[in-house]
N, C-alpha and C positions, 0 to 999 in steps of 0.2 A: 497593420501588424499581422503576421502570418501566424497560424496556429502551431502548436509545436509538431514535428513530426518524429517517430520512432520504428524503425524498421529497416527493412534490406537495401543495400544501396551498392552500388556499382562505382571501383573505384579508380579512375583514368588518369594519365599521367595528360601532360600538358597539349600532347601531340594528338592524343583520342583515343590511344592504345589503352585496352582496359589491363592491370595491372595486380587487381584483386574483387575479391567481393566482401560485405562484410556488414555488421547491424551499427546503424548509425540513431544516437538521438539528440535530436537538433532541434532547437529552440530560437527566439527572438530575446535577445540581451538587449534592453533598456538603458543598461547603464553605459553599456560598450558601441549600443548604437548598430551594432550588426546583428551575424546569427552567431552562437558557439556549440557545442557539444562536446560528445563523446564518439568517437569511433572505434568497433572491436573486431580485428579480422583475427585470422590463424596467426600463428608464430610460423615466421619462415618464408610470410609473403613478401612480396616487393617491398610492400610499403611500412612493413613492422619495423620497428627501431628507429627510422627516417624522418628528418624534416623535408616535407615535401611539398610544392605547391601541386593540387591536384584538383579535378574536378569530379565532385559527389552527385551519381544520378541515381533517382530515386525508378520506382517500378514504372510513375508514367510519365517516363521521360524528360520530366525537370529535371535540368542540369546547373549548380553553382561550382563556384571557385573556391576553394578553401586553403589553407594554410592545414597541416597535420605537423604536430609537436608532440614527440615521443612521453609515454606516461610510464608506461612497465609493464610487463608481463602475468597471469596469474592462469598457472598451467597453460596447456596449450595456446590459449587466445592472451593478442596482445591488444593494449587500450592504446591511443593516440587522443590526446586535444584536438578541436577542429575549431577556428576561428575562420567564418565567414569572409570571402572577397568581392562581396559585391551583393546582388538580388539571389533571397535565400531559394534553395529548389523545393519546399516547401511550404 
């Protein structure tokens, strides 16, 4: 079980093209069996509003698979869900 991790992550569309940056905190779910979190970049980036499959890299360069589900806005930064696809990058 990986330890939880919180902080800057780099955020990639499927192809490698990074897309945004933004503060991710990502955890191991027991109950769901993967990882999930929270992700909060700017309003107005690529990935605000969107459901997207993306990949989350952290500063030393672990990279996972995520799923991103839109949560809301609260002033300028926007929140997204992140559910784990696979080996967490944490």
């Amino acid at each position: 079980m990986a330890e939880p991790y919180e902080g800057p992550v780099r955020v990639r569309g499927s192809d490698g093209v990074l897309l945004t940056t933004g503060t991710a905190s990502l955890e191991w779910d027991e109950e769901m069996g993967n990882w999930t979190g929270l992700l909060q970049t700017l309003e107005g980036t690529a990935v605000a509003g969107k459901a997207l499959v993306v990949q989350l890299e952290t500063p030393d360069g672990e990279v996972g698979t995520a799923q991103l589900t839109p949560q809301g806005e609260a002033g300028e930064y926007y929140t997204s869900s992140v559910t784990g696809l696979g080996p967490p990058p944490f």
